[in-house]
LUMTI-555278 format. One record per atom (N, C-alpha, C): residue number from 1; atom name; x, y, z. Coordinates in steps of 0.2 Angstrom, whole numbers, plus 5000, padded with zeros to 4 digits. Layout:
REM residues N
  resi  name    xx    yy    zz
   NUM    CA     X     Y     Z
...
This chain:
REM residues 124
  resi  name    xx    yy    zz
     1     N  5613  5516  5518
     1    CA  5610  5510  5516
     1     C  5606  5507  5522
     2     N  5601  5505  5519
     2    CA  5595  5503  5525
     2     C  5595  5497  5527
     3     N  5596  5492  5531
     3    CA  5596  5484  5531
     3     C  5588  5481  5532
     4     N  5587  5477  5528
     4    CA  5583  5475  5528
     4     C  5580  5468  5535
     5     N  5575  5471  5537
     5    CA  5573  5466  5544
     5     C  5570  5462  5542
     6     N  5568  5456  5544
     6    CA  5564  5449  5544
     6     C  5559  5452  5548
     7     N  5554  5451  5544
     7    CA  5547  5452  5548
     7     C  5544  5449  5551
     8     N  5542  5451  5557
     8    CA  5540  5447  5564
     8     C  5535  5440  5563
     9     N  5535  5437  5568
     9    CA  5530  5430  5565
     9     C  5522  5433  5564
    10     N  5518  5431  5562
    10    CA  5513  5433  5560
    10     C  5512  5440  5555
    11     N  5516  5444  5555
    11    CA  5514  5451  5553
    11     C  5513  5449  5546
    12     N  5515  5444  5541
    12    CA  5512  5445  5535
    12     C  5506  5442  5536
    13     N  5502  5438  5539
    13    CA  5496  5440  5543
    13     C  5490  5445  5542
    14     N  5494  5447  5545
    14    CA  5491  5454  5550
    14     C  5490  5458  5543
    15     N  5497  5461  5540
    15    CA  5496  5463  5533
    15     C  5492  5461  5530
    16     N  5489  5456  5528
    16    CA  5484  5453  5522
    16     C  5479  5455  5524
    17     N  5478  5455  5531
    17    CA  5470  5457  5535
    17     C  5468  5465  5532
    18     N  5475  5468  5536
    18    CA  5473  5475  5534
    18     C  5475  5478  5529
    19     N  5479  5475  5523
    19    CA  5480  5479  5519
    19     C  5473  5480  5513
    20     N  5468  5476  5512
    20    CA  5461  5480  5506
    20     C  5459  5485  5508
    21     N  5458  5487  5514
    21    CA  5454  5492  5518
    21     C  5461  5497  5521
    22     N  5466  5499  5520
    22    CA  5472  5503  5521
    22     C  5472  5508  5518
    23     N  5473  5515  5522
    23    CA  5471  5521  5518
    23     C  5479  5521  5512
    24     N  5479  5525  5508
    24    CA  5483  5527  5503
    24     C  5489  5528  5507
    25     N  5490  5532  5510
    25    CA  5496  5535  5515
    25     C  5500  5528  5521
    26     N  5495  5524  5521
    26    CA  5495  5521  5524
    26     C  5503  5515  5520
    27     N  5509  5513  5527
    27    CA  5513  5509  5525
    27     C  5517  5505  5529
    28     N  5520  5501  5524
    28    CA  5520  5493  5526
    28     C  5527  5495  5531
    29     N  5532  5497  5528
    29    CA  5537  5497  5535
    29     C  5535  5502  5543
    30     N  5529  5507  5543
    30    CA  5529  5508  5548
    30     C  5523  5503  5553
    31     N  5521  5502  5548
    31    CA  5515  5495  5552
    31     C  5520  5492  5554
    32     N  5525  5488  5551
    32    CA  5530  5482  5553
    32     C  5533  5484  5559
    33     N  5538  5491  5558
    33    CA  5538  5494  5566
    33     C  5534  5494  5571
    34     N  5528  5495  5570
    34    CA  5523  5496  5576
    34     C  5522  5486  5578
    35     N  5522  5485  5575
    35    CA  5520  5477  5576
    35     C  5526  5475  5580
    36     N  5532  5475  5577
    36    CA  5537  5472  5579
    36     C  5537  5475  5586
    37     N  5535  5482  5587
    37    CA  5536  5482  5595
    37     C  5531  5481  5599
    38     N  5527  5480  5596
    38    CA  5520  5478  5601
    38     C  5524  5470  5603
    39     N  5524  5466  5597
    39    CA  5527  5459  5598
    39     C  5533  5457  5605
    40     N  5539  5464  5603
    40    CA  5543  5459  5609
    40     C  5542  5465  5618
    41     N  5536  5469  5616
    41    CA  5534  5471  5622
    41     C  5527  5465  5625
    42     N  5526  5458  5623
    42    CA  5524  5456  5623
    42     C  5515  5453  5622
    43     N  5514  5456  5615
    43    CA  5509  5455  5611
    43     C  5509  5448  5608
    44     N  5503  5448  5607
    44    CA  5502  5440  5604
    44     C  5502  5441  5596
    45     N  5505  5436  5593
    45    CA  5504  5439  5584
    45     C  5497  5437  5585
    46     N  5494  5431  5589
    46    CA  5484  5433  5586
    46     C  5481  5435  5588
    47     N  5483  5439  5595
    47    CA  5478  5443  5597
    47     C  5478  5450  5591
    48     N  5483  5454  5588
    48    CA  5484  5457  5584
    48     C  5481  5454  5578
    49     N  5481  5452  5576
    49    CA  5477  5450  5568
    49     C  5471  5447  5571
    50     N  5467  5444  5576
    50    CA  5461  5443  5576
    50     C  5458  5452  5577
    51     N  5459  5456  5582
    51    CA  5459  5461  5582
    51     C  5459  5464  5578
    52     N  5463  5466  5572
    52    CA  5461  5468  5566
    52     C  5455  5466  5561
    53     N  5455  5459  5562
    53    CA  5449  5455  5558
    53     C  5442  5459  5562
    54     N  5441  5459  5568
    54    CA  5437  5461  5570
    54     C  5435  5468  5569
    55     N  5440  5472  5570
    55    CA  5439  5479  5569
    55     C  5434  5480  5564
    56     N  5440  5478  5559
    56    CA  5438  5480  5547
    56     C  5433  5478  5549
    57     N  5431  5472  5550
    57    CA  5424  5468  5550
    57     C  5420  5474  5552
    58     N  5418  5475  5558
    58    CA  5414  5477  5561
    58     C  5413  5487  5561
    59     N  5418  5490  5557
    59    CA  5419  5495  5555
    59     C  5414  5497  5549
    60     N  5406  5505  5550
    60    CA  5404  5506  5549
    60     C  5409  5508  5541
    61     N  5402  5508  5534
    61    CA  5405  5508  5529
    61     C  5407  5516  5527
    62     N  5402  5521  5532
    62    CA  5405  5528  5531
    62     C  5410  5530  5535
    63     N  5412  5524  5538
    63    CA  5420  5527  5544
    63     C  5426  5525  5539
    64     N  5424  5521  5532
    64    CA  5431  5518  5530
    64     C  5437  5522  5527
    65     N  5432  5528  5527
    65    CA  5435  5534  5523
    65     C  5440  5535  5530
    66     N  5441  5534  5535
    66    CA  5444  5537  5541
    66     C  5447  5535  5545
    67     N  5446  5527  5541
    67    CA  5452  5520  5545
    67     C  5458  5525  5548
    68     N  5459  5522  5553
    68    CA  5468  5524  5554
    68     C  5475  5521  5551
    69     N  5481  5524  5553
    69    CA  5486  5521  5548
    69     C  5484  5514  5554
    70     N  5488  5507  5551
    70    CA  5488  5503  5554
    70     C  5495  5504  5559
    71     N  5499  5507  5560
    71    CA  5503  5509  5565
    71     C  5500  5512  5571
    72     N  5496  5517  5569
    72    CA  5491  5523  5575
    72     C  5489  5516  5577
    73     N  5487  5511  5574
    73    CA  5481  5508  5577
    73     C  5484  5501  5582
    74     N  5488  5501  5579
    74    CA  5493  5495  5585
    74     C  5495  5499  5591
    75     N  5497  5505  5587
    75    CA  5501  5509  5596
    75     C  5494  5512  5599
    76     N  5489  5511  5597
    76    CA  5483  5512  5604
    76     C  5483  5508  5607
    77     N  5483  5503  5605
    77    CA  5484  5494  5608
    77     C  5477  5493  5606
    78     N  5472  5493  5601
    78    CA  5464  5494  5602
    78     C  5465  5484  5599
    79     N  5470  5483  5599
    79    CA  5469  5475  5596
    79     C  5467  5471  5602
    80     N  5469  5474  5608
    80    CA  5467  5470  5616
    80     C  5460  5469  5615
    81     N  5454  5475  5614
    81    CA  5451  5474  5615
    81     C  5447  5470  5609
    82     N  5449  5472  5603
    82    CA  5445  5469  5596
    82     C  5446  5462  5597
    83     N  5453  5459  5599
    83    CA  5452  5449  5599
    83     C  5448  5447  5601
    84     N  5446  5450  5607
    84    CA  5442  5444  5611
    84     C  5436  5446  5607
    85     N  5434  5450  5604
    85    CA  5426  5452  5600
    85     C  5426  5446  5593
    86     N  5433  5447  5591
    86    CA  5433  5442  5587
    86     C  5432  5434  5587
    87     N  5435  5434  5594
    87    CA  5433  5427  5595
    87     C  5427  5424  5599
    88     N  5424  5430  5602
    88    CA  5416  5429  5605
    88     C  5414  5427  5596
    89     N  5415  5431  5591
    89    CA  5413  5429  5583
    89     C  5412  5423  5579
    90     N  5419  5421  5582
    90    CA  5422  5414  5579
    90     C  5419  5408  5585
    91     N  5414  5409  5589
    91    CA  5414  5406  5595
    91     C  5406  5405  5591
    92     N  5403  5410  5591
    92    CA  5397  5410  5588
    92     C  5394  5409  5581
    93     N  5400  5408  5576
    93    CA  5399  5407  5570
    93     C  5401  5397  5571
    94     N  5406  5394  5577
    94    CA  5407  5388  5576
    94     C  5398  5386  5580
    95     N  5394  5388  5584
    95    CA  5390  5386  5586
    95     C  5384  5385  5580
    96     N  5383  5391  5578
    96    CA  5379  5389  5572
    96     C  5382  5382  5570
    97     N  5388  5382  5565
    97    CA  5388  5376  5563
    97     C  5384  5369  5568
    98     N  5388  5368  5573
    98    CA  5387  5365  5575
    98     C  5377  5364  5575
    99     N  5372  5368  5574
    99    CA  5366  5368  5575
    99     C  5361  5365  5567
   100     N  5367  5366  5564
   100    CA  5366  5364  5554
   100     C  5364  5355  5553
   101     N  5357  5355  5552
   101    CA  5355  5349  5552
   101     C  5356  5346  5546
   102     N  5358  5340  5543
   102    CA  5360  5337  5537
   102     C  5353  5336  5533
   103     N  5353  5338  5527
   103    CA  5345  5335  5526
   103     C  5347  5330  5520
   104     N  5339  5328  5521
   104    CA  5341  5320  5518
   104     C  5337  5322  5509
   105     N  5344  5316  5506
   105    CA  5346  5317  5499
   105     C  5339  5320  5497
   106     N  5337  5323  5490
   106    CA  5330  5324  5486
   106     C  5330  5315  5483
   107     N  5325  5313  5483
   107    CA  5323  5307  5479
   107     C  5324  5307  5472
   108     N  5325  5303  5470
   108    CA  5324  5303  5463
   108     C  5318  5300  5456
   109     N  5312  5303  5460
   109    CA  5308  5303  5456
   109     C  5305  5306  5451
   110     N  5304  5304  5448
   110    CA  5302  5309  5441
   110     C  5296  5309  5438
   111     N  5292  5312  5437
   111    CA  5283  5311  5435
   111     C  5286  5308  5429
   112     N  5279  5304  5425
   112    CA  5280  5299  5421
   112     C  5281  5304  5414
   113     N  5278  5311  5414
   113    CA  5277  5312  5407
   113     C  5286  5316  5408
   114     N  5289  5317  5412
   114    CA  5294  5319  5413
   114     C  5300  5313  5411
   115     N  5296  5305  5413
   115    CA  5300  5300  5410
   115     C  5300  5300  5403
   116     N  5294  5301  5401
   116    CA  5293  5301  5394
   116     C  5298  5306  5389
   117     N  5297  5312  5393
   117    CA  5300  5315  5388
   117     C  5307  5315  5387
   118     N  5310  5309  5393
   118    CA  5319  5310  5392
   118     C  5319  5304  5389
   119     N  5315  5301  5389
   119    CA  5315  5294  5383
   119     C  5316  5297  5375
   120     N  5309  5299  5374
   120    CA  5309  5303  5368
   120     C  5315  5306  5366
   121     N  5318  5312  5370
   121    CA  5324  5316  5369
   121     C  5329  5310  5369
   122     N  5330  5306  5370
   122    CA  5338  5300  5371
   122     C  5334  5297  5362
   123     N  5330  5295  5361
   123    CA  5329  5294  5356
   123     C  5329  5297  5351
   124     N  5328  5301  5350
   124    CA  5329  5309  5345
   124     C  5325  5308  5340
């Protein structure tokens, strides 16, 4: 009989990130393992899940076919590297915003034969 573990903080997370793009083969207790040890050998739950956001994101469409399990891809540790890409992302998508200028309401004008005709139509 197997006991079942509480799964680490964030890994459900992480899970929703990677599982649309997760090969067939690919599964959720050995991802859990690999995550749980990354965690208490002293992983961040976001550096791991920004990591994965950035990866899938930035993964070409004919590489999908060749995703790794998501276990292979934690024990290379390649989440070091994919956070901080995520976050130069999330740096440069809050900067746009901030450059989005508010534009002012449309008026509410209306040419007069356009007055007309919603007089007429109200009046039937």
């Amino acid at each position: 009989m197997k006991i079942q573990l509480q799964e680490p903080e964030g890994f459900a997370e992480f899970w929703g990130v990677w599982r649309p793009t997760m090969r067939r083969t690919d599964g959720r207790g050995d991802a859990r393992d690999a995550y749980r040890k990354h965690i208490l050998a002293g992983a961040l739950p976001q550096d791991i899940i920004d990591g994965a956001r950035a990866f899938l994101r930035d993964m070409p469409e004919r590489d999908k076919a060749y995703i790794p399990l998501a276990a292979s891809w934690l024990n290379k540790c390649a989440y070091l590297d994919w956070a901080d890409k995520e976050r130069e992302y999330q740096a440069r998508l809050a900067a746009r915003a901030e450059n989005v200028v508010q534009m002012k309401p449309i008026s509410n004008y209306k040419p007069k034969f356009l007055q007309e005709w919603e007089t007429q139509k109200r009046e039937g």
